[in-house]
N, CA, C and O atoms as a GROMACS GRO file, in nm:
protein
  336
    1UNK      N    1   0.317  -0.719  -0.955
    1UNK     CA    2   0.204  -0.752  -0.871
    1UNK      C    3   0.255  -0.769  -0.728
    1UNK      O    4   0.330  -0.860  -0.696
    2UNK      N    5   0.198  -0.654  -0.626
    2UNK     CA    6   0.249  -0.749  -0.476
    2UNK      C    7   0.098  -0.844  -0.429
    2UNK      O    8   0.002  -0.868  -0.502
    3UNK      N    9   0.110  -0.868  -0.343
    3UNK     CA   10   0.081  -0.931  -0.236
    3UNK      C   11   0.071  -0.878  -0.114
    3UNK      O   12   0.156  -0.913  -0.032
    4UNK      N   13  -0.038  -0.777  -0.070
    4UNK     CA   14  -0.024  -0.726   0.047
    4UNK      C   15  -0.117  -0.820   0.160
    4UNK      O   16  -0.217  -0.886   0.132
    5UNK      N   17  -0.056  -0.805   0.290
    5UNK     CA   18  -0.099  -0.878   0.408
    5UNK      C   19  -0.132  -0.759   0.523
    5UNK      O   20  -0.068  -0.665   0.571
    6UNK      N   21  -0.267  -0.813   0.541
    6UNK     CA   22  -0.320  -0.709   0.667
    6UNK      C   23  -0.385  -0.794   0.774
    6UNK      O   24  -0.460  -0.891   0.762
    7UNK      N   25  -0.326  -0.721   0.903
    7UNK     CA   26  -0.375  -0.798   1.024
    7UNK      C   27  -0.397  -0.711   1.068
    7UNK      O   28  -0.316  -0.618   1.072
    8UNK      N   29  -0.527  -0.706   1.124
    8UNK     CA   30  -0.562  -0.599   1.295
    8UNK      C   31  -0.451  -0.637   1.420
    8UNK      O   32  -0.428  -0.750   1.464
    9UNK      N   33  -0.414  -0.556   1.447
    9UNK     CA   34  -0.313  -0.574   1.556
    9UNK      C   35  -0.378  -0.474   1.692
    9UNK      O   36  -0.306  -0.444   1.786
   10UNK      N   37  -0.547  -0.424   1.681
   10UNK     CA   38  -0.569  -0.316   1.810
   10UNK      C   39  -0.648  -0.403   1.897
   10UNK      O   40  -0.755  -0.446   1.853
   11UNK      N   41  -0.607  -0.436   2.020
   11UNK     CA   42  -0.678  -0.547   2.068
   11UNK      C   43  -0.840  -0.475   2.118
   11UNK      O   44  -0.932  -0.543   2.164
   12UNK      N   45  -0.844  -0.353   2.100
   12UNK     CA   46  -0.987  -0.303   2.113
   12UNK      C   47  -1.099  -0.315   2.037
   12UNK      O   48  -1.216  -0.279   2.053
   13UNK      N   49  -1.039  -0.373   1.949
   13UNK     CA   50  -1.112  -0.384   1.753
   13UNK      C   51  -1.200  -0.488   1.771
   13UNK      O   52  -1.156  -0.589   1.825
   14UNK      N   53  -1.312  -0.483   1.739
   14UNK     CA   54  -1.390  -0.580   1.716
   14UNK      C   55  -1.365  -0.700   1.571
   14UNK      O   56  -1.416  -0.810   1.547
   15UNK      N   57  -1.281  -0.630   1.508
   15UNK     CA   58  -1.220  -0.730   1.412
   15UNK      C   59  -1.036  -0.807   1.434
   15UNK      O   60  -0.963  -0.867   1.356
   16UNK      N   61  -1.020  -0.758   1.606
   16UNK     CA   62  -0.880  -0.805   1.626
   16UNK      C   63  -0.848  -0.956   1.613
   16UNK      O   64  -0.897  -1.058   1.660
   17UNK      N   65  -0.725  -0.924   1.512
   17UNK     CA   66  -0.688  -1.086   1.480
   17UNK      C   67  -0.688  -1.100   1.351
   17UNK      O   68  -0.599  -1.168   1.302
   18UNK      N   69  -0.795  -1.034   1.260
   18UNK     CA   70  -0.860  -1.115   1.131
   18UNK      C   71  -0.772  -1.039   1.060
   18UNK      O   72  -0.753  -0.921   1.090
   19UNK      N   73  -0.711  -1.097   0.959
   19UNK     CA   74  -0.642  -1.148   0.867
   19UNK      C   75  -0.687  -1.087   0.741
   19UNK      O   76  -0.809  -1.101   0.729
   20UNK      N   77  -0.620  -1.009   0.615
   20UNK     CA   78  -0.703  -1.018   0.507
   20UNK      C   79  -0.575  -0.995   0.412
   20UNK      O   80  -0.475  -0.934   0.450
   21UNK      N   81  -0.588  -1.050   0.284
   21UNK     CA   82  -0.498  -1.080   0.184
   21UNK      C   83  -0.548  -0.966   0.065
   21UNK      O   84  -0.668  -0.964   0.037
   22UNK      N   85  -0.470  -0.886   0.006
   22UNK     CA   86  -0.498  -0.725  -0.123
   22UNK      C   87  -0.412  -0.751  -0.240
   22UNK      O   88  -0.300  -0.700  -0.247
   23UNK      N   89  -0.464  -0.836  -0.341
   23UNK     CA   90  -0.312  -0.768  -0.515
   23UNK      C   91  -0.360  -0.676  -0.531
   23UNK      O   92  -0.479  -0.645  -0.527
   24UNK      N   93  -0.228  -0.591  -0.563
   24UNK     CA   94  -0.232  -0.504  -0.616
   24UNK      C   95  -0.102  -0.522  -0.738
   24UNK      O   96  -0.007  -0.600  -0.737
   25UNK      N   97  -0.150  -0.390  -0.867
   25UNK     CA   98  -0.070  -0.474  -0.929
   25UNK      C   99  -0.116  -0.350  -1.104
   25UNK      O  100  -0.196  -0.256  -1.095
   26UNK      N  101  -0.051  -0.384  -1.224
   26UNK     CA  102  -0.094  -0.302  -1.358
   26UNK      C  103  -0.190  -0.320  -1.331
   26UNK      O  104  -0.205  -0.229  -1.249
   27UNK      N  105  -0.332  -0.398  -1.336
   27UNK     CA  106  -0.428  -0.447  -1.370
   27UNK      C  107  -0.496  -0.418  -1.229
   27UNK      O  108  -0.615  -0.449  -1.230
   28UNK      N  109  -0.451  -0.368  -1.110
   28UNK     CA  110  -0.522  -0.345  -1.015
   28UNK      C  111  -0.449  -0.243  -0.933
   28UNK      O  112  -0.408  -0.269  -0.820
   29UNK      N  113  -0.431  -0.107  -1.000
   29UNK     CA  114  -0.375  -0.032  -0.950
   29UNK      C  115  -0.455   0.072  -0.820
   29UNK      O  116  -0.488   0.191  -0.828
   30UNK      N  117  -0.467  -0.023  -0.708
   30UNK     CA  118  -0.550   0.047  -0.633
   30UNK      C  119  -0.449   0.094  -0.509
   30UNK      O  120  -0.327   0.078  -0.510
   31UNK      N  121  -0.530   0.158  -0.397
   31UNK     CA  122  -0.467   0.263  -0.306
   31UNK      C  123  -0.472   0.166  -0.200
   31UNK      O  124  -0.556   0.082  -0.232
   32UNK      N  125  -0.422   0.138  -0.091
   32UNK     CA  126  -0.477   0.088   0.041
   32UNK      C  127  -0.396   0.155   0.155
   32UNK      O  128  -0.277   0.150   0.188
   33UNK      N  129  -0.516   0.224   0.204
   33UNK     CA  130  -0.509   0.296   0.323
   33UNK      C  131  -0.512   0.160   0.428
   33UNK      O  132  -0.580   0.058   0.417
   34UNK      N  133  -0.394   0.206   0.552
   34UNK     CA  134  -0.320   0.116   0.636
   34UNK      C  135  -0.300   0.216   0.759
   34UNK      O  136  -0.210   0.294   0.792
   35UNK      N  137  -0.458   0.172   0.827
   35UNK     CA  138  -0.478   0.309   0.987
   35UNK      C  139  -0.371   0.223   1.096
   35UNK      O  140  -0.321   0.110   1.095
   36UNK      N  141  -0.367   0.331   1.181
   36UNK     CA  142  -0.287   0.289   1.300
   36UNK      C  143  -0.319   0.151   1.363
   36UNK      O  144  -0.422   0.124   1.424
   37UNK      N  145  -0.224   0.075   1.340
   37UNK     CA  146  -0.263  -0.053   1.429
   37UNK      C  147  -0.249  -0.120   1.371
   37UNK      O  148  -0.195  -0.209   1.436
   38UNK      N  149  -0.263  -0.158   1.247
   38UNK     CA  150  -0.294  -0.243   1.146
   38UNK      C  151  -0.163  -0.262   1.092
   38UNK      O  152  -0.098  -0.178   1.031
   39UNK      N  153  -0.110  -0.449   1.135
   39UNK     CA  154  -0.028  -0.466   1.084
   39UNK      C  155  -0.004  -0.495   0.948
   39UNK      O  156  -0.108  -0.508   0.884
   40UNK      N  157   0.114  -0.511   0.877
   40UNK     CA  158   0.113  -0.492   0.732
   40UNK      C  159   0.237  -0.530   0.641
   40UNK      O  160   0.340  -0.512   0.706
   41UNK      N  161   0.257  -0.564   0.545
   41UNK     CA  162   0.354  -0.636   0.482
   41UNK      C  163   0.329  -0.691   0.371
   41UNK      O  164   0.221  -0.751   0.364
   42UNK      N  165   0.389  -0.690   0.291
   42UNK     CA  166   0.392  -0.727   0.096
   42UNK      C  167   0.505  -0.815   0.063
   42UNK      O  168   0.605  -0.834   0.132
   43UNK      N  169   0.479  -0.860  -0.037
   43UNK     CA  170   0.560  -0.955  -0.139
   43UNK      C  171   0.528  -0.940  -0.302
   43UNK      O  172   0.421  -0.934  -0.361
   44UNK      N  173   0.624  -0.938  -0.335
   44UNK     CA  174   0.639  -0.892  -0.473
   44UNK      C  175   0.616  -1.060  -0.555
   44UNK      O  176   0.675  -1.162  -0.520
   45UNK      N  177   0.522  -1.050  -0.660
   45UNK     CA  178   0.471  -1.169  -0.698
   45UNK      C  179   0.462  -1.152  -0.862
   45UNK      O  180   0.434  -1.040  -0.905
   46UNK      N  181   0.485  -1.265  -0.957
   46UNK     CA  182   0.539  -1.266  -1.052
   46UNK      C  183   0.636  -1.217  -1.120
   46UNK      O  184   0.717  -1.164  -1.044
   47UNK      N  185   0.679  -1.208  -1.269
   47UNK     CA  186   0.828  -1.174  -1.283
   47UNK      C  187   0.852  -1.036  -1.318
   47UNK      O  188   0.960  -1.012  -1.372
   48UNK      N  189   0.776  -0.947  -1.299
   48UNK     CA  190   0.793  -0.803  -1.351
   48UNK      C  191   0.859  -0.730  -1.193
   48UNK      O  192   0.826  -0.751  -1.076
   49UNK      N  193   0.932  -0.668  -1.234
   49UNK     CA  194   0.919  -0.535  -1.113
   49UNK      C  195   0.825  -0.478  -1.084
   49UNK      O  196   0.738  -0.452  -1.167
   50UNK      N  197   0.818  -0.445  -0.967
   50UNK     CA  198   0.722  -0.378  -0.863
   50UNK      C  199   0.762  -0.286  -0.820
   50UNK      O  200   0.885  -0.276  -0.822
   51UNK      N  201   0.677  -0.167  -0.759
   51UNK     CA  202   0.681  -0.078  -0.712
   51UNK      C  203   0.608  -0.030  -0.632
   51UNK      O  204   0.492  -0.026  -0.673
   52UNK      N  205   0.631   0.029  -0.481
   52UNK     CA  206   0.522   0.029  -0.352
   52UNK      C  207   0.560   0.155  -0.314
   52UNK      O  208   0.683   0.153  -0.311
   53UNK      N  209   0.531   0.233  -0.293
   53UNK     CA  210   0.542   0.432  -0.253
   53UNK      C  211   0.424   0.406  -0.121
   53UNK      O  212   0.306   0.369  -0.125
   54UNK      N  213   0.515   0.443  -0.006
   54UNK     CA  214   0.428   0.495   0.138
   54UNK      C  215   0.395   0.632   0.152
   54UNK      O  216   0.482   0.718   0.143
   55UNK      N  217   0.263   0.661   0.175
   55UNK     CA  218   0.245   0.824   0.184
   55UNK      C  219   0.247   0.787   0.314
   55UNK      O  220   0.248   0.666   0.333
   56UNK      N  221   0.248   0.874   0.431
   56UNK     CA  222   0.207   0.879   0.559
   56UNK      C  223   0.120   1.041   0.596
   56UNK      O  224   0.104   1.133   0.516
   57UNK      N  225   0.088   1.038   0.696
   57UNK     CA  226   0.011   1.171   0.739
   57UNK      C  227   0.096   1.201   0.824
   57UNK      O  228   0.028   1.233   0.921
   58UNK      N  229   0.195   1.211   0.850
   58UNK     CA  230   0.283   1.278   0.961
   58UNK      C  231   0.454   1.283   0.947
   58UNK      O  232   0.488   1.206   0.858
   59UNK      N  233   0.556   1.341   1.000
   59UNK     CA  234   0.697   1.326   0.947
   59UNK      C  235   0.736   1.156   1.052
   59UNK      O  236   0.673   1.120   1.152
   60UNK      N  237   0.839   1.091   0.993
   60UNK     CA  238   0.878   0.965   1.025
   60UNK      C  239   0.945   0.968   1.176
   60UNK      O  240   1.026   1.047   1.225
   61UNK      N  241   0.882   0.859   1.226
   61UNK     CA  242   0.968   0.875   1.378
   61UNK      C  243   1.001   0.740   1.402
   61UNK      O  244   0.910   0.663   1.373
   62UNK      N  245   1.084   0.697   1.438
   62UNK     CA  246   1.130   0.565   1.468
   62UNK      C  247   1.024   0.501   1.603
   62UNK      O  248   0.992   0.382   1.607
   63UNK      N  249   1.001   0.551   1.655
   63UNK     CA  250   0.954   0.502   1.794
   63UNK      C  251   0.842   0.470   1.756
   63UNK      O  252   0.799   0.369   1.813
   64UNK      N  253   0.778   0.513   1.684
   64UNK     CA  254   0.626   0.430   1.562
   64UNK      C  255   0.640   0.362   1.562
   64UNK      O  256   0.562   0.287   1.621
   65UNK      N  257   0.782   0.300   1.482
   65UNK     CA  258   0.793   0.181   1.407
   65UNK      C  259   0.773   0.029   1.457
   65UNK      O  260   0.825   0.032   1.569
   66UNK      N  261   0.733  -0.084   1.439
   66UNK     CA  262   0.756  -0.184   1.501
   66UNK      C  263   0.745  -0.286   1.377
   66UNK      O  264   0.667  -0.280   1.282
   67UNK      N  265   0.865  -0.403   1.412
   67UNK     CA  266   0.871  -0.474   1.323
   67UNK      C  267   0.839  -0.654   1.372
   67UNK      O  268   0.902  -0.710   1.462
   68UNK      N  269   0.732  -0.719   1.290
   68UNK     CA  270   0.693  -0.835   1.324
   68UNK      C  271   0.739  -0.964   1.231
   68UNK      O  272   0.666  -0.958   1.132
   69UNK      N  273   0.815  -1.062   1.220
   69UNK     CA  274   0.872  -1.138   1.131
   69UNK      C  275   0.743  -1.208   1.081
   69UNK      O  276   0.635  -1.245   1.127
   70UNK      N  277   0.806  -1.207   0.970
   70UNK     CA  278   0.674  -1.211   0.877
   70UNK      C  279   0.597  -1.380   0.845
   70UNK      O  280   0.514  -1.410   0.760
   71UNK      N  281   0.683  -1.490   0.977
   71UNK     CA  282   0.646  -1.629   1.001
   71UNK      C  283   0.633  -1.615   1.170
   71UNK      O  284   0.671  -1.697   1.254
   72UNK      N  285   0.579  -1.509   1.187
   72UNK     CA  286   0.545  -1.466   1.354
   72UNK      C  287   0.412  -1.605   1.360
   72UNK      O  288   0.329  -1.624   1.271
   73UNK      N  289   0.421  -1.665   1.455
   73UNK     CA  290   0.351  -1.772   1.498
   73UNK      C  291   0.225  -1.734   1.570
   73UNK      O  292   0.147  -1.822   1.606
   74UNK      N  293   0.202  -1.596   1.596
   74UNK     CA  294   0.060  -1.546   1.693
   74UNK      C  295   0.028  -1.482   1.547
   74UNK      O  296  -0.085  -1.436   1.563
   75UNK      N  297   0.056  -1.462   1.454
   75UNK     CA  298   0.001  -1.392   1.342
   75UNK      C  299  -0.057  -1.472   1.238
   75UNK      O  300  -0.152  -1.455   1.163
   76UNK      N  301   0.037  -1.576   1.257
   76UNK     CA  302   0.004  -1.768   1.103
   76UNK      C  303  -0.053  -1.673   0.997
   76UNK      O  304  -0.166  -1.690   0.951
   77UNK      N  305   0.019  -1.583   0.964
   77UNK     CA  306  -0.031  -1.561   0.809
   77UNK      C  307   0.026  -1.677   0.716
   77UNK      O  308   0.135  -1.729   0.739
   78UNK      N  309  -0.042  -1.709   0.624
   78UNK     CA  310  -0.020  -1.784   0.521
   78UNK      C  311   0.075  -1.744   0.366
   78UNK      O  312   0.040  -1.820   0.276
   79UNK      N  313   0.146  -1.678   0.338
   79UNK     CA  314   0.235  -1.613   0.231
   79UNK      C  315   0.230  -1.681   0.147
   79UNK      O  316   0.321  -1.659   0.067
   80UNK      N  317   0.139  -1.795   0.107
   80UNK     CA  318   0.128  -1.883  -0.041
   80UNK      C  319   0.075  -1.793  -0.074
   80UNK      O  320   0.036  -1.707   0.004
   81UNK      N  321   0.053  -1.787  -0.234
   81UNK     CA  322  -0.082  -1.660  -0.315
   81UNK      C  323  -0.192  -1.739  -0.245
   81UNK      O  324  -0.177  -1.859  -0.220
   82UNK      N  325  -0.283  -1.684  -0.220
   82UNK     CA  326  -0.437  -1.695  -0.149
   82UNK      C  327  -0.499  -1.638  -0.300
   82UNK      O  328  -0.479  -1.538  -0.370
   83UNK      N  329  -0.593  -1.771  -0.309
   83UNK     CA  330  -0.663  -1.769  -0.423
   83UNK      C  331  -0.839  -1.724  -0.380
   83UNK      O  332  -0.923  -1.809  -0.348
   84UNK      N  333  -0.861  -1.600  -0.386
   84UNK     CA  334  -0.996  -1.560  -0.405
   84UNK      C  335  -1.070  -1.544  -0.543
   84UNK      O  336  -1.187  -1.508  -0.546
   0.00000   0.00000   0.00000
């Protein structure tokens, strides 16, 4: 089971800022499309192995990339399981 974390990161977005918590997992083997901007990050949750495969729409370029620590203080995501 992970634990995926999504933040709007496009400050043009009318949803910039907001926060939203995705399991995925055997029992919820779903897809989540992750558009430009949208920051993003997982945790692997309970005792089984996991497994996460990135498709992308384009070949890999470093200069894309950007990396945000995942107790970033303008982000306060919460990484307890979030119980919905």
């Amino acid at each position: 089971m992970l634990q995926v974390a999504l933040v709007d990161l496009r400050t043009e977005s009318p949803t910039f800022g907001d926060r939203n918590t995705v399991y995925i997992g055997a029992l919820r083997r779903w897809q989540v499309l992750v558009p430009p901007g949208i920051g993003h990050g997982y945790k692997v949750i309970g005792a089984d192995p996991a497994m996460l495969v990135y498709l992308t729409d384009r070949f890999y370029n470093p200069e894309d990339e950007g990396r945000i620590p995942y107790d970033d203080p303008q982000i306060h995501y919460d990484w307890e399981t979030q119980h919905k």
